[in-house]
TIKE-53825 format. One record per residue (C-alpha): residue in three letters; x, y, z; residue number from 1. Coordinates in pm, whole numbers. Layout:
<rs>
+-----+--------+--------+--------+-----+
!  aa !   east !  north !     up !   i !
+-----+--------+--------+--------+-----+
! ala !      X !      Y !      Z ! NUM !
...
+-----+--------+--------+--------+-----+
</rs>
This chain:
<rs>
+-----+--------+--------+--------+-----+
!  aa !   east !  north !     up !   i !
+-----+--------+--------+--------+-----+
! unk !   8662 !  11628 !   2908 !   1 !
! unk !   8998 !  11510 !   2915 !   2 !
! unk !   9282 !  11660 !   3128 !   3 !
! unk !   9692 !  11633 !   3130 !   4 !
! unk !   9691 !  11709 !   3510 !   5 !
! unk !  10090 !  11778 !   3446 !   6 !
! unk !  10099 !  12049 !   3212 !   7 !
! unk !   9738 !  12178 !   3263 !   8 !
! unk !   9569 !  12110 !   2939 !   9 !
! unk !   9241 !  12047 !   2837 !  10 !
! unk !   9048 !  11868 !   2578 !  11 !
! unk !   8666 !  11963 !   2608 !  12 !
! unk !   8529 !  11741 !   2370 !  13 !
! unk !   8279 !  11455 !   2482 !  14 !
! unk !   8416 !  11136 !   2647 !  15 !
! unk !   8279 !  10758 !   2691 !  16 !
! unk !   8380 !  10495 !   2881 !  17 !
! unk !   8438 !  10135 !   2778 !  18 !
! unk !   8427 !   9915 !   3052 !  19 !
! unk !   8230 !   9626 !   2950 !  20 !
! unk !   8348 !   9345 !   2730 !  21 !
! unk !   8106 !   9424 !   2457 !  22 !
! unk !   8156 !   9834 !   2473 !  23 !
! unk !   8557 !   9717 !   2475 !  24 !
! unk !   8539 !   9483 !   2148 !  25 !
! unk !   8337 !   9768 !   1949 !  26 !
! unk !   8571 !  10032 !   2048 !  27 !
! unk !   8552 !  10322 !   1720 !  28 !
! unk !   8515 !  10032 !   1470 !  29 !
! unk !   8340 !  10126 !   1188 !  30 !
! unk !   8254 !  10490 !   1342 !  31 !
! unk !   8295 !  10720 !   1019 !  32 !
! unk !   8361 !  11055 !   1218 !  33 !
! unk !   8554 !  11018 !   1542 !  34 !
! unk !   8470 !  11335 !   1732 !  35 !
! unk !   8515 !  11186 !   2079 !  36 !
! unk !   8689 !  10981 !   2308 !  37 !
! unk !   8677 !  10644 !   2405 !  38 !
! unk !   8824 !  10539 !   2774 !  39 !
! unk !   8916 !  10198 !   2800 !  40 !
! unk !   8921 !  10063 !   3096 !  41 !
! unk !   9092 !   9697 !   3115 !  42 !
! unk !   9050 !   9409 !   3322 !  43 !
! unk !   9440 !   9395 !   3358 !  44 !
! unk !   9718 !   9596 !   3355 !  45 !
! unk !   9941 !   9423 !   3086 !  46 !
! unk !  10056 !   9481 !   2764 !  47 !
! unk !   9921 !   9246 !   2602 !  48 !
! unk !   9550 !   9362 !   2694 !  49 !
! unk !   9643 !   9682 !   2596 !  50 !
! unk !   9719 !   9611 !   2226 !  51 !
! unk !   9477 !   9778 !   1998 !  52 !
! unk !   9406 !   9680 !   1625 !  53 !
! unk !   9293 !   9922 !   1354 !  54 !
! unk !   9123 !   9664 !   1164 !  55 !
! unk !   8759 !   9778 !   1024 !  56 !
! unk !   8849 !  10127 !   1130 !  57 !
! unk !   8738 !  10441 !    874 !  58 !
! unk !   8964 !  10689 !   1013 !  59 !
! unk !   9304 !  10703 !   1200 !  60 !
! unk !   9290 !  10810 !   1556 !  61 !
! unk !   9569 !  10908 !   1901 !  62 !
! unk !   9581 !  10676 !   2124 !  63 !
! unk !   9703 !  10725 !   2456 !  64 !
! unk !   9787 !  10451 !   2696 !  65 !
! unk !   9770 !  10516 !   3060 !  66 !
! unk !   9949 !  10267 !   3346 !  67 !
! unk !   9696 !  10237 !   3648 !  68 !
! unk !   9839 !  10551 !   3796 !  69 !
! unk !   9676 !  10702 !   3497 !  70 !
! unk !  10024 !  10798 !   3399 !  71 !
! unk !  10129 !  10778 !   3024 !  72 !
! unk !  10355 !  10493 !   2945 !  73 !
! unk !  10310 !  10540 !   2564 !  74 !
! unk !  10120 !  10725 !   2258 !  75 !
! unk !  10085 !  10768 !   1875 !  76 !
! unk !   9871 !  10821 !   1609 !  77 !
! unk !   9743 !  10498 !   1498 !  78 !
! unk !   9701 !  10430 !   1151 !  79 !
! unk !   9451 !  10179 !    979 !  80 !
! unk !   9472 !   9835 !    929 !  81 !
! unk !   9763 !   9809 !   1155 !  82 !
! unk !   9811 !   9623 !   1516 !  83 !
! unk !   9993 !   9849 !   1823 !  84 !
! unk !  10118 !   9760 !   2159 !  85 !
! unk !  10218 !   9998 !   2463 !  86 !
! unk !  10610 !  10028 !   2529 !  87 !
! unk !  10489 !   9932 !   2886 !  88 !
! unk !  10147 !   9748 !   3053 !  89 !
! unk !   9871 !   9985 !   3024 !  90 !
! unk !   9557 !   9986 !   3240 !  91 !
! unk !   9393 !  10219 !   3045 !  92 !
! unk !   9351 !  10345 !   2653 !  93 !
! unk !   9200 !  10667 !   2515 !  94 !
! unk !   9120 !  10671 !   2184 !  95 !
! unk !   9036 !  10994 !   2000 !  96 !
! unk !   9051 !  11188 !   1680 !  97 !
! unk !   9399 !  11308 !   1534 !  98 !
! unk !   9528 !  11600 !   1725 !  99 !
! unk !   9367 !  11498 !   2098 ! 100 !
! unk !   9815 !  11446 !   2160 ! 101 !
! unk !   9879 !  11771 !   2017 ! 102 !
! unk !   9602 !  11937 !   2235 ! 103 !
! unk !   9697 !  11799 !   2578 ! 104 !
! unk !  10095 !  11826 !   2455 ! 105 !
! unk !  10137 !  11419 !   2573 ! 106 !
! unk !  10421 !  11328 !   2644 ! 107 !
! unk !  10561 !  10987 !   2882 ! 108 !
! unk !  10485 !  10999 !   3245 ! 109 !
! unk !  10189 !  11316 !   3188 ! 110 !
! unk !   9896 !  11226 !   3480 ! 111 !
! unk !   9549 !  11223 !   3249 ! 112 !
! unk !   9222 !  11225 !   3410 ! 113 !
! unk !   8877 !  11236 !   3273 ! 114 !
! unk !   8543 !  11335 !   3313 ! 115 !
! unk !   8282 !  11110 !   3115 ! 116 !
! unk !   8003 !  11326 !   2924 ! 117 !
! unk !   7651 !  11272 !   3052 ! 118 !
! unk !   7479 !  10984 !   2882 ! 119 !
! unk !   7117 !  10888 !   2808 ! 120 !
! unk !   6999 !  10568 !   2951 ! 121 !
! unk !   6906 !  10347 !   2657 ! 122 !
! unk !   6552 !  10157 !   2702 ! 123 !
! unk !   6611 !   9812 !   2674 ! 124 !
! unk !   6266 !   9558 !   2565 ! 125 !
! unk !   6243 !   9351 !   2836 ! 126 !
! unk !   5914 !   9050 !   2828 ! 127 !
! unk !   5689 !   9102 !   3088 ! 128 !
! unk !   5391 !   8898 !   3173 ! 129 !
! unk !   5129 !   9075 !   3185 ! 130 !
! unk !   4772 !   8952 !   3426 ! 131 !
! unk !   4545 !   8677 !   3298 ! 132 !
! unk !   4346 !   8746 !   2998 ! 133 !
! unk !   4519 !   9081 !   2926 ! 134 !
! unk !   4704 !   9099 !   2573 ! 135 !
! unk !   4901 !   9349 !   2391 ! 136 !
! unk !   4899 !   9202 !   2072 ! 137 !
! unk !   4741 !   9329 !   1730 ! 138 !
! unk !   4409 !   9221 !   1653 ! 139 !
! unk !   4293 !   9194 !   1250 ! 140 !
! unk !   4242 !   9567 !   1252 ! 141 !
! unk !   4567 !   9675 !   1402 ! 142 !
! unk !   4418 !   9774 !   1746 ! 143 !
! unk !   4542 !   9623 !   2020 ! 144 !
! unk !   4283 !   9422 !   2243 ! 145 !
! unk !   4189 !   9237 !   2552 ! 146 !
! unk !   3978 !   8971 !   2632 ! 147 !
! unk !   3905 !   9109 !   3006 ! 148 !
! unk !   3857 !   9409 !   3228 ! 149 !
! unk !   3815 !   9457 !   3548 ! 150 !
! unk !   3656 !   9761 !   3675 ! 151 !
! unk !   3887 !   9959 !   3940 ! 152 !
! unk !   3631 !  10197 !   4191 ! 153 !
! unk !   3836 !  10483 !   4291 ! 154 !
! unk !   3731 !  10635 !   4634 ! 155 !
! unk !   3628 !  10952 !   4663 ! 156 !
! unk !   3804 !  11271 !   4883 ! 157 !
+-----+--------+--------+--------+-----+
</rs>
């Protein structure tokens, strides 16, 4: 959820935050249907980390750029295959699908905050070693087998 704190608006629509490197340099390229928004959050609060490019984007999108007050310094409806800079340094960028400026009636100095929407936790494959003579790995007939077990006595109540 997004909110202009000045005039009291709301944008309920689902909101993720970029603040890694790698969730930074996706950003919405190549998403075919924006239907959320993305919070950047930058390392620095310049203008020159705040310029955005539209290159390998499918749709246009608003994009809001906040100082570190979280106050707008600048906003517009960014069109692809075109480069954009803030009027002013910008500590923060929400991107989002055409209208998000109309619904929160942006203008210059508005206070935005944000709520993130609840994400799932991703599993992530991680190696583990597993104890001597144990294996995981696919025998001839597609079973998975080990070479030794141990027996485990459970105690009784």
């Amino acid at each position: 959820m997004l909110v202009n704190e000045t005039k009291e608006r709301t944008w309920h629509g689902h909101v993720k935050l970029a603040d890694s490197f790698f969730k930074r340099f996706r950003g919405l390229m190549l998403v075919r249907n924006v239907n959320y928004a993305l919070v950047f959050v930058l390392p620095a609060e310049t203008k020159a980390n705040a310029s955005i490019h539209m290159f390998f984007m499918l749709s246009d999108i608003d994009v809001i750029w906040l100082d570190s007050a979280r106050r707008v310094v600048d906003f517009k409806t960014a069109r692809k295959w075109r480069f954009y800079a803030p009027k002013e340094p910008a500590k923060y960028i929400i991107e989002g699908p055409v209208g998000l400026i109309k619904t929160l009636d942006v203008e210059e100095g508005d206070l935005i905050s944000w709520t993130p929407s609840e994400e799932k936790e991703r599993a992530v494959p991680v190696k583990v070693s597993l104890p001597d003579g144990l294996s995981f790995e696919k025998g001839t007939n597609g079973m998975a087998l080990t070479e030794s077990v141990r027996e485990v006595k459970v105690k009784g109540n």
